[in-house]
C-alpha positions in Angstrom: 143.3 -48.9 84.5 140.5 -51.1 85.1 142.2 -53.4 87.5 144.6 -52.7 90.3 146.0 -55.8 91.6 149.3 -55.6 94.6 150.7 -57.1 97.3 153.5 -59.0 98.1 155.0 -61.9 96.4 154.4 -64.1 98.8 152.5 -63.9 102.4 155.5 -64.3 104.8 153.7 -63.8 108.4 150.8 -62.4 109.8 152.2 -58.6 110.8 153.6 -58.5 107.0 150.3 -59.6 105.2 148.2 -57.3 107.4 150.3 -54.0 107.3 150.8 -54.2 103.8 147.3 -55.0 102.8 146.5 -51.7 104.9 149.1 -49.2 103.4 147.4 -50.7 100.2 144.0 -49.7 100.9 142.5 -47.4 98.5 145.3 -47.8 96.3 144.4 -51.4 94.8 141.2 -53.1 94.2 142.4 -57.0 94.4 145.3 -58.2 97.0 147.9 -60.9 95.9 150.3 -63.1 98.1 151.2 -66.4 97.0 151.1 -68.6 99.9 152.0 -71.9 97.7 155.1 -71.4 95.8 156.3 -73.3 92.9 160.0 -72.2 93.0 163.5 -73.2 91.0 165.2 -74.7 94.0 163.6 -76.5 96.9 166.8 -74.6 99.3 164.4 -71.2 98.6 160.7 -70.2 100.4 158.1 -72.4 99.3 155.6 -70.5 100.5 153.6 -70.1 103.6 151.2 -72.7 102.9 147.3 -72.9 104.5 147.7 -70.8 107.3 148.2 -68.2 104.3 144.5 -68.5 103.4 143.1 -67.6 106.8 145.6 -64.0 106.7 144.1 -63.7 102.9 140.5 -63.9 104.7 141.8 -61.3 107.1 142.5 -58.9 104.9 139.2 -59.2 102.9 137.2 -58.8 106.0 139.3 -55.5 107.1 139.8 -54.1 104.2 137.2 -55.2 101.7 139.9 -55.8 98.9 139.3 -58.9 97.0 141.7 -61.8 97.4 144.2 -63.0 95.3 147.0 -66.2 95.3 148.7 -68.5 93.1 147.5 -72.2 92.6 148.7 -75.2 90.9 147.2 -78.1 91.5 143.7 -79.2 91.7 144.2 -79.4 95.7 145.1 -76.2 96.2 142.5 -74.6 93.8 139.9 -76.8 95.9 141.1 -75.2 99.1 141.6 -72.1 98.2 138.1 -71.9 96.8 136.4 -73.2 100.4 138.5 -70.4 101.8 136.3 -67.7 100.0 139.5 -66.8 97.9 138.4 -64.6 95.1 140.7 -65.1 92.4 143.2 -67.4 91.5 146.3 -67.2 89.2 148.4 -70.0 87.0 152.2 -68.8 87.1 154.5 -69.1 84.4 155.9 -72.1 85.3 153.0 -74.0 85.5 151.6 -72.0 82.2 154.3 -74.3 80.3 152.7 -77.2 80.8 149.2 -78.0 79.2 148.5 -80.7 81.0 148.6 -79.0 84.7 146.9 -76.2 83.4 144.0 -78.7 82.0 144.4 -80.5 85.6 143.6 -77.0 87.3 140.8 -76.3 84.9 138.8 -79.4 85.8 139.1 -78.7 89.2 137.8 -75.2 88.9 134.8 -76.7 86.8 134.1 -79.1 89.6 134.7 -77.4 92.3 131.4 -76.5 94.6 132.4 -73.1 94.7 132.9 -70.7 91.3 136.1 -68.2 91.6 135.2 -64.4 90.5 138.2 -64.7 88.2 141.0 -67.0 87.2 144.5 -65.4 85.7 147.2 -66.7 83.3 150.7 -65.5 83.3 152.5 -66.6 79.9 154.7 -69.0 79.7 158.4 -68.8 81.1 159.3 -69.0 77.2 158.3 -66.6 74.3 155.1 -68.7 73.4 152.0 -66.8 72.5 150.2 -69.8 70.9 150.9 -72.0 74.4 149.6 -69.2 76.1 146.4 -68.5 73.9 146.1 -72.8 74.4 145.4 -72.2 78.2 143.1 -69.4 78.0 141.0 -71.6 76.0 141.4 -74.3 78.5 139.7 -72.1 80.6 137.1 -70.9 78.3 136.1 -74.5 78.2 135.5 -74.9 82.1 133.5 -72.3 82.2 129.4 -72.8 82.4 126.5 -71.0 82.3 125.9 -71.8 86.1 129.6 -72.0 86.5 131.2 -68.5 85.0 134.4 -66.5 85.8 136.4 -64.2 84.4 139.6 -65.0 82.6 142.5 -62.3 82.3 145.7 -62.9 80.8 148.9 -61.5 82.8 152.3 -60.4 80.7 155.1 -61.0 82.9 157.8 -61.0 79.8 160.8 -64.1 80.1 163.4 -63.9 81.5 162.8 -60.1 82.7 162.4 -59.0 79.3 159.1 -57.4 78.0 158.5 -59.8 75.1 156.5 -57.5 73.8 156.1 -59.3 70.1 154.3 -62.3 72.5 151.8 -59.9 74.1 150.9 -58.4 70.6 150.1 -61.7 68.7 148.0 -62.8 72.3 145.8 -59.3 71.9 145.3 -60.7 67.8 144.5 -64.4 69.3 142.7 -63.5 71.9 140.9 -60.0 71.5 138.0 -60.6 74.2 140.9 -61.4 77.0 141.5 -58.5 79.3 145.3 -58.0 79.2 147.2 -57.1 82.4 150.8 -56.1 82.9 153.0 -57.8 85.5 156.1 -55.1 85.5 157.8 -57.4 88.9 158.5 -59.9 86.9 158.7 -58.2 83.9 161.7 -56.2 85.0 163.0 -57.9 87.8 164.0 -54.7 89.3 162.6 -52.2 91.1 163.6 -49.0 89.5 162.2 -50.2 86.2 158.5 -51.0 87.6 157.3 -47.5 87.1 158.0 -46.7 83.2 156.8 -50.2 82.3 153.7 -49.2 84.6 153.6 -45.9 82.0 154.4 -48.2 78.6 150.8 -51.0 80.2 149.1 -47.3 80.4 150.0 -45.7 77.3 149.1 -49.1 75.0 146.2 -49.9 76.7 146.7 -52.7 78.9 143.4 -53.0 81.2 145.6 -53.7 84.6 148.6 -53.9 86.9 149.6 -56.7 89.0 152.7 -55.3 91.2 154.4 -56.4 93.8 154.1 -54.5 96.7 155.9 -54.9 100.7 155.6 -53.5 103.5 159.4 -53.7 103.5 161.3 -54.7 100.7 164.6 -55.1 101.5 163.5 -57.7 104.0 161.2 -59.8 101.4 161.8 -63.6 101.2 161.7 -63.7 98.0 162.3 -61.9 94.9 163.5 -58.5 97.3 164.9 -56.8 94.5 161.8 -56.3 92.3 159.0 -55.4 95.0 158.6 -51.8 96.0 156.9 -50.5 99.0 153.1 -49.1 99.3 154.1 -45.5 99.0 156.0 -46.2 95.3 153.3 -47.9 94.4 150.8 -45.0 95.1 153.2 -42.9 93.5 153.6 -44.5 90.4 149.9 -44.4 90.0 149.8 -40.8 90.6 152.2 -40.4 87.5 150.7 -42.4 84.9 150.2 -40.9 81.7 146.6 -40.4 79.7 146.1 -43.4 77.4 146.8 -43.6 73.7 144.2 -43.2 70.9 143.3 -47.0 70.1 144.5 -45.6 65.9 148.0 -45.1 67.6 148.3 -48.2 69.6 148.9 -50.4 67.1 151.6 -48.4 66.0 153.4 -47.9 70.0 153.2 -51.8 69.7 155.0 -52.2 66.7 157.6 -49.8 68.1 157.7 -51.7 71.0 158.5 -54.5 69.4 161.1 -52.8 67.3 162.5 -51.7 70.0 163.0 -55.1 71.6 164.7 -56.3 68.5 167.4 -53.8 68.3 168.1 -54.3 71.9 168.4 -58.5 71.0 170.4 -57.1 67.9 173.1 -54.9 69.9 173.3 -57.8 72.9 173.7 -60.5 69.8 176.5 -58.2 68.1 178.7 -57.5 72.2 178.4 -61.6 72.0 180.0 -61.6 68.7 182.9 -59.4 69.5 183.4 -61.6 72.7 184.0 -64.1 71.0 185.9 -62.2 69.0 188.5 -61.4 71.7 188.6 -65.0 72.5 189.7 -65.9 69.0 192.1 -63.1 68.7 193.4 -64.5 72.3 193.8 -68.0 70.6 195.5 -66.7 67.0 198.1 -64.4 68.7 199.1 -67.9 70.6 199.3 -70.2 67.8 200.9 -67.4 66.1 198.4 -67.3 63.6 197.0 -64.3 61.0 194.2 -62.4 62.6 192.9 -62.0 58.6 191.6 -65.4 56.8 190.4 -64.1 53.6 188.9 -67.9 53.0 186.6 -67.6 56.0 185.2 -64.1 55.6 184.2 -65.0 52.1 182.5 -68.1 53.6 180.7 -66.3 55.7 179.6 -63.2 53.7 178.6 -65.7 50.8 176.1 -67.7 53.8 175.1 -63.8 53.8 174.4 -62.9 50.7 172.4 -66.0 50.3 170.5 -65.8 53.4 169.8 -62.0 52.2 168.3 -63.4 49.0 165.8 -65.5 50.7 164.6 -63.0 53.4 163.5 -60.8 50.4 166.8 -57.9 51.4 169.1 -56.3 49.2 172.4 -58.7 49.2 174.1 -55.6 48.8 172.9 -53.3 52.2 173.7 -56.8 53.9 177.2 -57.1 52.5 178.0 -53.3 53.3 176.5 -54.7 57.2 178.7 -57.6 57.4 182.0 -55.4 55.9 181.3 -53.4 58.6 180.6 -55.9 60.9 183.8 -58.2 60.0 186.3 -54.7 60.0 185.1 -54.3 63.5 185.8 -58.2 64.2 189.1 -57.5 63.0 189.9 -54.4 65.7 188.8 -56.4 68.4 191.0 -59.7 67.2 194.1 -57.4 66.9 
């Protein structure tokens, strides 16, 4: 891996920033903490605020890890910037919206000082050409006395991978440097490690992790940070990286492997609602088998099958099956 980027969600106090930045040591080569926090509900931590930069400058004068927080808006990239902050990200949220993201551009282009990086987290929803459109916001701030380097982060949606999104970025953008955000990826902790495995093996060029001194006391998002040792840990375990001839191939499967898993949850929503309209027959006392329907449906089928270029008659056998097990689950 080329980068190493951990540290907490977000800086909390003082004592947490510090020890956590030290247990880290060696074992990263950029420190994050948000410090400005654009959350869902105002009732949650919205961040430290200012006195978060001077604990960020802290930490880069003890432990000579670059710096790392979360802007998103033109003041807070200005002051972050006069605080000697290294690099600055764009979260998802802000990500789906152009217009911020153009708003922070300018101000990175004006400001007086030039950032060694600036990072983009997709979008909260599946959208690699949204995504691609910010990068190249950046691109176009940048100047030949004005330069910085522009990564994009793959934090998934919704904690799932979106893998199908991070491949079409890598065939949009094929200069970008592509990092893996497993937190938010997974949402969990005891998934961060074998997506830290899956960024190795297809050749992401970094990890940004979140990483606290204590977890299980966290502010926010607890339940998908994981403590300095785990961290060291997982690096210790990651695997060699793929020949770049079988990469393409682990990101297809990747991607199939999404699918199925959309497929499967799409088919337990189907039999749910199954239930309920097996609930609703045996009270108006009517059949569980309408012959009418099911050929309604299975002709939609057929004719869908037609026009997707697959053989009606696999996709028939699919929805027999399909409707039989409808009927089980009805009865």
């Amino acid at each position: 891996m080329n980068y190493l980027i951990a540290g907490p969600c977000a800086a909390e106090t003082h004592e947490q920033v510090m020890q956590t930045a030290a247990a880290l040591k060696g074992y990263a080569d950029i420190f994050r903490a948000g410090i400005w926090k654009p959350r869902t509900s105002p009732d949650t931590f919205q961040g430290i605020g200012d006195e978060g930069l001077k604990w960020l400058q802290e930490v880069k004068a003890t432990t000579g890890m670059d710096v790392a927080t979360e802007v998103s808006t033109p003041e807070q990239v200005h002051q972050a910037l006069a605080a000697g902050i290294d690099y600055l990200w764009i979260g998802a949220r802000s990500s789906a919206n152009p217009i911020l993201v153009q708003h922070v551009a300018d101000a990175i282009a004006t400001s007086a000082q030039t950032p060694k990086g600036v990072w983009v987290k997709n979008p909260v929803n599946e959208d690699a050409e949204l995504w691609a459109g910010n990068i190249h916001r950046l691109l176009e701030a940048q100047t030949s006395s004005h330069p910085f380097a522009i990564w994009a982060i793959h934090r998934g949606c919704n904690h799932h991978p979106c893998w199908r999104m991070a491949h079409r970025l890598r065939m949009l953008c094929p200069n970008i440097p592509l990092v893996m955000d497993p937190s938010h990826m997974s949402g969990k902790s005891d998934h961060i490690a074998s997506l830290c495995c899956a960024a190795q093996t297809l050749g992401y060029e970094g990890l940004m992790t979140e990483v606290h001194i204590c977890p299980a006391e966290a502010w926010s998002d607890a339940q998908q940070q994981i403590t300095p040792q785990a961290w060291c840990d997982i690096l210790h375990q990651l695997p060699g990286l793929a020949q770049p001839d079988d990469r393409e191939l682990l990101w297809l499967r990747k991607e199939i492997d999404e699918v199925d898993e959309r497929l499967w949850d799409a088919l337990a929503d189907r039999m749910e609602v199954c239930r309920q309209i097996g609930q609703h027959k045996r009270e108006k006392h009517l059949p569980v088998v309408q012959p009418d329907r099911y050929q309604f449906i299975l002709e939609r089928r057929l004719e869908w099958a037609k026009q997707q270029g697959l053989d009606p008659q696999t996709v028939g056998e699919i929805m027999h099956l399909i409707h039989n097990e409808s009927i089980r689950v009805q009865s």
